[in-house]
C-alpha positions, 0 to 999 in steps of 0.5 A: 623594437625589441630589445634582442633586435635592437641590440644585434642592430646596435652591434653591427652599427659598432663593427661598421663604425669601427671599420670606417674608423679603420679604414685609414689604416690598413693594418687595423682593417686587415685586423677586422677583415682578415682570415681568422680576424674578428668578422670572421670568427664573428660569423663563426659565433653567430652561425653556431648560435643559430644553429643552436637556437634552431635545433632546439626549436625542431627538439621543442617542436617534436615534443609538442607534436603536431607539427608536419614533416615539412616544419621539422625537415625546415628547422632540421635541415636550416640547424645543420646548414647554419652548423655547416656554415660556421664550419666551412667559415673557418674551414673547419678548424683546419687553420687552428689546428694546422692540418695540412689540406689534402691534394684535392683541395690544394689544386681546386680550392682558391685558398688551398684550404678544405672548405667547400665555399672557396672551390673553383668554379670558373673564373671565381669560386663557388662562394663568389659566383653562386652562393653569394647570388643565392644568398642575395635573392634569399636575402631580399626576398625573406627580408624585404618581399614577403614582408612588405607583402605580408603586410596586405596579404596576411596570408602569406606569413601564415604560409611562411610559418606552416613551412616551420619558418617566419618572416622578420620584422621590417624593423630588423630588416631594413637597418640590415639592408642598409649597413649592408649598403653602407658597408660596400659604399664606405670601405675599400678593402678586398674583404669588405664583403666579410662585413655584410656577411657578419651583419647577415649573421647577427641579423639571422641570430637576433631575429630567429630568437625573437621569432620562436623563442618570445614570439616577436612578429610571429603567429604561432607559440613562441617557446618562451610565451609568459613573463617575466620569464620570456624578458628575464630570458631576453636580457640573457640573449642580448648580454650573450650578443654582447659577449659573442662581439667580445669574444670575437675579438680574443678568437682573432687574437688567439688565432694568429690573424695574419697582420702583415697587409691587405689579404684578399680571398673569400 
């Protein structure tokens, strides 16, 4: 397993360890779980990295060239998704800088906050009934369909990366999956999902650098393709792991995340 892998794995082990040792006390959970508590401004770190990562594989591919519309547009256009999830992960600073929410969002979202993810949909919100069912099927298939296919049909993973994008490893996935499965089998908390979306985000930042950056399970050049440079490089990535957990932590105790109970929300 390569160690910028291992390492995101070895992370998100840690979170789940520590929210089942939490889970007796409701006021340590919330202290993990909650609005602006150490998942969520986890995500938000992870996603920015993500963001990052891509948008300088897409500058890196443009400058090679050769590379089709279609490539740039996938790497482009998942750059600015990931940037968008970080935002609307912590409703775009709204709550740190205490900007009051307008009148459209305080009747339609179901936090009252400016956020997309949390507007009224039906019954639910956006995030519940339809975002989460797209990420589930999104999920499933890059992580665990196409790679089990790939494996008979290498074709596919040559499809996969001509599209700019790239299949991860099982080795990766599967420990993904199942702390996923865990985490809603082990911990009764409102906000128990933030776990599996955390996980998701660690998962996608580990695998997207070992992809295009060292070439792990990939096809095609990855940018760093010689050594020592690519390892030197990966002990860089996973100390940055490290530090993003860290700093987590001191986010959720800057910003004031709210103790006082059990919240529930999206």
């Amino acid at each position: 397993m390569h160690p910028a892998i291992a390492t995101g794995i070895a992370i998100n082990v840690f979170v789940l360890a520590l929210a089942v040792f939490w889970s007796g006390d409701p006021r340590e959970l919330s202290r993990l779980l909650v609005e602006d508590g150490i998942v969520e401004w986890s995500q938000f770190l992870c996603f920015s990295a993500i963001a990052g990562l891509l948008g300088y594989t897409f500058v890196q591919r443009v400058k090679a060239g050769g590379a089709s519309i279609l490539e740039l547009l996938a790497l482009g256009g998942l750059s600015a998704l990931c940037a968008l999830a970080a935002l609307e992960e912590i409703s775009w600073f709204q709550r740190i800088l205490q900007v009051q929410s307008s009148e459209f969002f305080l009747q339609n979202n179901r936090q009252g906050e400016t956020n997309l993810h949390n507007l009224a949909v039906g019954s639910g919100s956006l995030h519940k009934n339809v975002l989460l069912k797209l990420i589930f099927v999104a999920g499933i298939t890059h992580n665990l369909i196409l790679p089990l296919v790939a494996r008979a049909k290498p074709g596919v993973q040559r499809w996969v990366e001509s599209l700019g994008l790239y299949l991860p490893p099982l080795s990766a996935s599967v420990p993904y999956l199942v702390l996923v499965a865990l985490s809603h089998v082990l911990i009764d908390h409102p906000r128990k999902g933030e776990l599996g979306e955390m996980f998701g985000a660690m998962h996608y930042l580990a695998t997207v650098y070992a992809a295009y950056f060292v070439g792990v399970s990939y096809g095609r050049k990855p940018i760093f393709d010689r050594e020592p440079e690519a390892g030197r490089l990966t002990t860089l990535f996973c100390m940055f792991l490290v530090f993003m957990l860290f700093m987590g932590w001191l986010l959720s105790a800057g910003a004031g995340a709210d103790l006082s109970g059990v919240m529930s929300g999206d």
